[in-house]
N, C-alpha and C positions, 0 to 999 in steps of 0.2 A: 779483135771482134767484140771482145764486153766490152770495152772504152766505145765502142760506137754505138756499141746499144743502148749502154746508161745515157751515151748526149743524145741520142732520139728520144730517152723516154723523158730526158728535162726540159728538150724541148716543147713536145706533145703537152708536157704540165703547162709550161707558158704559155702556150697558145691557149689552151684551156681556160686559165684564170686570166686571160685578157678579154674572153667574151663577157660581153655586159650584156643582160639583159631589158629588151628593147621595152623603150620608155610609154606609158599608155599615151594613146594620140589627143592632142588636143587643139585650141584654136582661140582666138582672140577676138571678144566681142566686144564694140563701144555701147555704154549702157549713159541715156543722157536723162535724167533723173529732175523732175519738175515739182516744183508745188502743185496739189490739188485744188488750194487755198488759196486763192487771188485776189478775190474782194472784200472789202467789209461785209459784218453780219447786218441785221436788221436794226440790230441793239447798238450797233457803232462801232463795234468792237475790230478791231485792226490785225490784220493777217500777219504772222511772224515768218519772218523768213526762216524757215527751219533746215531748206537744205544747203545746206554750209561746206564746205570746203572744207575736206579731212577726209579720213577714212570711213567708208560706208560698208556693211558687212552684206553678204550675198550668200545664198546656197540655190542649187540648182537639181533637176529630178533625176538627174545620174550622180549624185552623190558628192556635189563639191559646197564646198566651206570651206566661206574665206571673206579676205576685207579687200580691197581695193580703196588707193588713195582719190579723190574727185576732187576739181580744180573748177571754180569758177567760170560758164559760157558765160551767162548773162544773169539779170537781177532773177531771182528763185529759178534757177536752173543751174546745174550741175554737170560735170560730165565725168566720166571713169574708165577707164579700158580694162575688162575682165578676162582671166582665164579659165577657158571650162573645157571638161569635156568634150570631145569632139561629137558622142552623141548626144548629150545634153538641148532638151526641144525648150525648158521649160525654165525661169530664172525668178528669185526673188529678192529683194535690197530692203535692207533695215536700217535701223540705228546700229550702230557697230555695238555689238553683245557677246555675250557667251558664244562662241562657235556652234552648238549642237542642236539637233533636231528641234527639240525645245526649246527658245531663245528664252530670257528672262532678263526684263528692262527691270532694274532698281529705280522709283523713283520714291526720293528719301524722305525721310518726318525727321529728320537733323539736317540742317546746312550751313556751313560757315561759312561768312561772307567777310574775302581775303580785301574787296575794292569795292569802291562805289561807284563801280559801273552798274548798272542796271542790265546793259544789254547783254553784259557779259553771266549775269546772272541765270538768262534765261537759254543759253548754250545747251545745256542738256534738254531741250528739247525733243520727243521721242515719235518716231514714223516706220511705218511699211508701207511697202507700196505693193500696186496691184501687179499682179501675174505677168509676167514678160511671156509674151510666147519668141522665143529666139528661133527655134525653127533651123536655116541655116544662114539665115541672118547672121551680116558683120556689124550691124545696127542698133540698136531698137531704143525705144523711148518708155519711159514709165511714169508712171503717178504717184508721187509720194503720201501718204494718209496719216494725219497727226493721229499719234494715240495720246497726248497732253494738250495741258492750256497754260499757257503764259499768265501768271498773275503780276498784275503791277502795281505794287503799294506804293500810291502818293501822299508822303509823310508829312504836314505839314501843323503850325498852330496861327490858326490866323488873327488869333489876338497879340501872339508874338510873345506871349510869357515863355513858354519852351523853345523858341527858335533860337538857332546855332547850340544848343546841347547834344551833345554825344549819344547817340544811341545803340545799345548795346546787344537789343533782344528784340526781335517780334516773333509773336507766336498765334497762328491763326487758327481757329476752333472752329472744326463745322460742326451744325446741330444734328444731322441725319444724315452724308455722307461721307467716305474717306477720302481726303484728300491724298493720302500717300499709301506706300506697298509695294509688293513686287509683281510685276504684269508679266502672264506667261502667254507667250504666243507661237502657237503651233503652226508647223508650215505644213501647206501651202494658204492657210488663213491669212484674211487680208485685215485682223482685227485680232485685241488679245483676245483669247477663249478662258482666264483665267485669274483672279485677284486674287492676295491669299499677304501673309503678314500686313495686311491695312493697319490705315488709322487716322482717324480724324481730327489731326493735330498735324502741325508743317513747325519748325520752331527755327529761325533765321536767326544765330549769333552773328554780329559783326565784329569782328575780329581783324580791321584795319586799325591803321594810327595814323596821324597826319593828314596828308593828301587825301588816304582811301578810309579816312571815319566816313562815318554816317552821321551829317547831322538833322536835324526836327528843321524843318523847312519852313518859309513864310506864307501870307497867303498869296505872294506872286509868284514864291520860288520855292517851287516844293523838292523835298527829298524821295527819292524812287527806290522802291527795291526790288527787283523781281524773285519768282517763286515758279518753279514748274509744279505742277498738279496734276492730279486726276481729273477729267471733264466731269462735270456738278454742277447744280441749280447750288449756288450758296448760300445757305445763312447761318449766321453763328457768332462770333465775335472775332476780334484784332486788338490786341494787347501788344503796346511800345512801352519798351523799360531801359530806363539808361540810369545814370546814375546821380540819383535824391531826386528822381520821380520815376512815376506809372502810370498809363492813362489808356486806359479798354472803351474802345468803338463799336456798340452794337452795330449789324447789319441784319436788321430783322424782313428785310425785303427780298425776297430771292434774288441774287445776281447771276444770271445766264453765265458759267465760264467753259468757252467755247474750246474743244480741238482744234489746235492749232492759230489759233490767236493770240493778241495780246489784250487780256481784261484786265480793265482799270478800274482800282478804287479808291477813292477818294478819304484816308485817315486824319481826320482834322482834330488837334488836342478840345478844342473850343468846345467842340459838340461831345466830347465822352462823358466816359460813367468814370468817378474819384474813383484814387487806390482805393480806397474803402469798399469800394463794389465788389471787391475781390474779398474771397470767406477770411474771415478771421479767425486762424489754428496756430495749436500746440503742437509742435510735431518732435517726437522722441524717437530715437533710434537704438539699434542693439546691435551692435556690428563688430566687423575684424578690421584690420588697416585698410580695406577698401572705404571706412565711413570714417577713417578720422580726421579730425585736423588739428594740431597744437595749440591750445590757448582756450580751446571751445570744449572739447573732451576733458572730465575730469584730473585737475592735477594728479600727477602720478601715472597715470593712464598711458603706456605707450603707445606712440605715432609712427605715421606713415610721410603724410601730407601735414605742413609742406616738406618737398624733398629737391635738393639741386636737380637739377634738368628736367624738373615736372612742373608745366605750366598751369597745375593748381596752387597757385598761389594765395587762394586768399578760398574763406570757408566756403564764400558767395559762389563758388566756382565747385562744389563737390555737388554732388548729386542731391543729398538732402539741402544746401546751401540754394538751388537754383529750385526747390523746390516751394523754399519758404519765401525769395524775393521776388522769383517771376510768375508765377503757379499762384501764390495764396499771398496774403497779407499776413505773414508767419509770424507765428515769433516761437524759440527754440524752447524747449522743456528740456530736456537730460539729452546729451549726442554723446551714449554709455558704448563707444568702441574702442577696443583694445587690438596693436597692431598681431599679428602672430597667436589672436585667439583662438581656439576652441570652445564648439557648443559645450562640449562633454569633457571635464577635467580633464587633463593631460598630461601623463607623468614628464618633468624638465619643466613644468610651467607653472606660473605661479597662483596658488589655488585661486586668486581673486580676479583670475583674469576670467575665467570659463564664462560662459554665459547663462549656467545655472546660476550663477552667483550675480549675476552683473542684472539681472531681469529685473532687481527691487530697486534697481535707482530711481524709477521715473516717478515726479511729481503730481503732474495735472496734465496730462498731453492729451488732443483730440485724437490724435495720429503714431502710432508707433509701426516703422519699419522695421521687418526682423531680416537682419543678411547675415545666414553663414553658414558655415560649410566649408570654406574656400581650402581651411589648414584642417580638419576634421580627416576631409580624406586624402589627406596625407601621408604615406606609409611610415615617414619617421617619426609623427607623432600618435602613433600607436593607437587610436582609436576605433574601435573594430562598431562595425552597423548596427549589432544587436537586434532586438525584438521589436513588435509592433506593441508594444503594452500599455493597452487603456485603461489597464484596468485594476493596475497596481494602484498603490497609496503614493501621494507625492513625495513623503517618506521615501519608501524603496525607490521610486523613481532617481531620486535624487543621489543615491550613494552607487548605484546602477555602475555608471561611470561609462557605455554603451551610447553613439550617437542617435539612434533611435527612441531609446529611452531619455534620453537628455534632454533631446526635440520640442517630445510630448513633454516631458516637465515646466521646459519655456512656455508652451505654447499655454497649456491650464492657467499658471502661474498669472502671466498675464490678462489672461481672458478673467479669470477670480479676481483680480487685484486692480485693474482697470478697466472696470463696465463698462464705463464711457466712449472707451478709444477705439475708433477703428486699428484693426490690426491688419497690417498688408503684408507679405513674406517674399521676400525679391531671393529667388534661385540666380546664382550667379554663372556668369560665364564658363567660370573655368573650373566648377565642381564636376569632380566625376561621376557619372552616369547614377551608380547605384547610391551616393550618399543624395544626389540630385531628386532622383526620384522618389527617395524614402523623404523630402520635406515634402513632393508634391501629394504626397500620400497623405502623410498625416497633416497635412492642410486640411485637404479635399474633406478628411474624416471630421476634423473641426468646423467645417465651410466659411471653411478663412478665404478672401480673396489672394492672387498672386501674382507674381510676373514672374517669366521665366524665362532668361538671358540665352540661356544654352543652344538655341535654335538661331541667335541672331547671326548672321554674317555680315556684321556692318566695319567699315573701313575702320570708323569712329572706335572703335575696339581693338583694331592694330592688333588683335591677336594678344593683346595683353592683360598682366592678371592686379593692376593697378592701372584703371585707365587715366588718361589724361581728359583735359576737361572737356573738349569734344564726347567721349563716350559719357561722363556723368552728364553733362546736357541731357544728351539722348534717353538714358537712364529716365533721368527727371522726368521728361516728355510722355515716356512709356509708364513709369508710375503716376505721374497727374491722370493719363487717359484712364487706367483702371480704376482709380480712386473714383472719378468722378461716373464712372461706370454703375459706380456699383453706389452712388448717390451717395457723400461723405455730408 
């Protein structure tokens, strides 16, 4: 009798744990997704096929998120098979993004350009389309809505002195708009409700070889490149830099550049403004192994860059390097960084490395960069926050040994010693929160201008704390906008 009752009750378990719980009901809609955009504008400007084959992201008013892959019907039209909810009345289709309530489209102020495709350039293209009422429809059709504009820079020199040169850079400036940021778009809006990290700077490295350079086009056969943007009335300038020239095209005319189009502009070498157009500066730096490079940093001075498998190969390529060839008409004053430094003395290191010490190298510089932090707040090298103290003698400041007080020792030091210089202070990415804040602080107190890395989430940053030359680009890009912010 217990032999039969133990196999009834391991039975009754089995049964038990083979019930599954039943799955929520759902159902299968075809969603066939159209351009809004069909004709040319008034301006001439040409409708960009934006909805492409791949995956297109969806949420619906009973709570689903999700992408679905769409496959080509016909020329701008789409089609996809979606799964929703079985009560779900109500459907929305975007640019494939972040999955959440909040969508947030990146459209960038860095791009590398791997080929010289053009069309391929303008792929990120960015849409929402209008309210599906799905209802209990197995059907339904939608309107796609450009939230960008296709830019297409026709490169060209029609005297032919630049033509077939490599080009390496274009960087395009508005004068009163942001051309790039991150667009937040709330659902069930048919429009973002939101701009917020802008800027008015796009900066195209090309980064092909061979087949997919870039090169300065003629005046029958021009070179293209395209650029997604924010929609804007344009004016500003287009700076082409390759290498052993430069040559900046004002565009003082508004140019209409429409959502969802393609706008063309015509960059001919013939008609620019010389390198010379560009300011002519001093730029000094104070930095840790994120600002060095061998050969340019004072002998003795240890290095970072260059480093096997870091495609900063050459100085032109670090952040202050693309700041002095593409950005300004440069030329270098003291590049005083040390890899493995500290602002604030640091017991294991060698006293001449700190950057109390290193602050009296510069010559004559219009520009000094201050970056660091990075090894400061770093628990093995012992550097503890300390005080906010303005009020000491640079004396005391200086035997302190405290990153806060060290800070403010740099910061006087310079500001006494070189009137002249603008001083800008780059917070880096991968300083920790409280030594982070303590430069934003005692900037603010100085009313130093500044940038500050720590908020970015860009690809271009790989999450690393030596970037590659994608993120000093980027870097560059975001120091020339503030520099020129704040009228250098």
């Amino acid at each position: 009798m217990k032999k039969i009752l133990l196999f009834c009750c391991a039975m009754l378990a089995v049964l038990s744990c083979g019930k599954t719980q039943e799955a929520e009901p759902v159902r299968t809609v075809k969603v066939n997704v159209e351009n809004e955009i069909t004709i040319p504008s008034p301006w001439g400007n040409v409708p960009f096929d934006y909805c492409q084959p791949g995956y297109i992201g969806f949420a619906t008013n009973a709570g689903d998120r999700s992408a679905a892959k769409a496959s080509v019907v016909y020329n701008g039209k789409v089609s996809m098979n979606v799964t929703v909810s079985a009560d779900a009345t109500k459907l929305w289709c975007y640019s494939r993004g972040a999955l959440y309530e909040k969508q947030t489209f990146m459209v960038p102020s860095y791009i590398a350009k791997k080929t010289a495709s053009a069309k391929e350039d303008l792929s990120g293209m960015l849409f929402c389309c209008e309210v599906a009422d799905i209802g209990s429809s197995s059907e339904v059709s939608t309107l796609a809505r450009p939230l960008t504009a296709g830019l297409l820079l026709d490169v060209f020199d029609s005297e032919g002195l630049l033509a077939g040169k490599a080009i390496k850079s274009v960087t395009v400036e508005s004068d009163s708009y942001p051309l790039a940021g991150n667009l937040e778009l709330s659902l069930p809006r048919e429009a973002f409700n939101r701009l917020y990290d802008e800027s008015r700077t796009v900066t195209v490295e090309c980064t092909g070889s061979g087949v997919n350079s870039v090169l300065v086009g003629t005046a029958s056969a021009h070179a293209t490149i395209g650029i997604t943007v924010i929609p804007c009335n344009f004016t500003g300038k287009i700076t082409v830099a390759g290498e052993g020239f430069s040559f900046t095209v004002p565009v003082d005319t508004a140019v209409p550049l429409l959502a969802g189009y393609e706008n063309t502009l015509s960059i001919d070498a013939a008609t620019s403004q010389e390198s010379s157009g560009r300011k002519k500066v001093r730029i000094g730096v104070l930095g840790d192994s994120i600002s060095t490079f061998n050969g340019v940093i004072p002998a003795g001075y240890s290095y970072y860059y260059p480093r096997s498998g870091s495609d900063v190969t050459s100085w032109e390529k670090t952040y202050w390097g693309v700041l002095a060839t593409q950005y300004y008409d440069g030329e270098l004053d003291v590049i005083s960084s040390w890899s493995g430094s500290c602002v604030a003395p640091s017991s294991g290191k060698s006293a001449n490395s700190c950057f109390t010490y290193r602050c009296k190298d510069f010559v004559a510089p219009d520009i000094i960069l201050l970056h660091g932090g990075s090894n400061d707040c770093q628990a093995q090298n012992g550097v503890a926050l300390g005080d906010y103290d303005y009020d000491s003698s640079m004396g005391a400041l200086a035997i302190e040994g405290n990153f806060r007080q060290s800070f403010i020792y740099v910061v006087r030091y310079l500001m006494a010693n070189y009137p002249e210089a603008k001083i800008l202070v780059i917070v880096g990415n991968r300083v920790t929160d409280a030594y982070a804040d303590s430069v934003v602080e005692i900037t603010e107190h100085y009313s130093l201008p500044f940038v500050d890395f720590r908020p970015e989430n860009v690809s271009v940053f790989q999450n690393l704390l030596h970037p590659e030359s994608a993120g000093h680009a980027y870097m560059a890009s975001k120091i020339y906008e503030k520099l020129e912010q704040d009228e250098l």
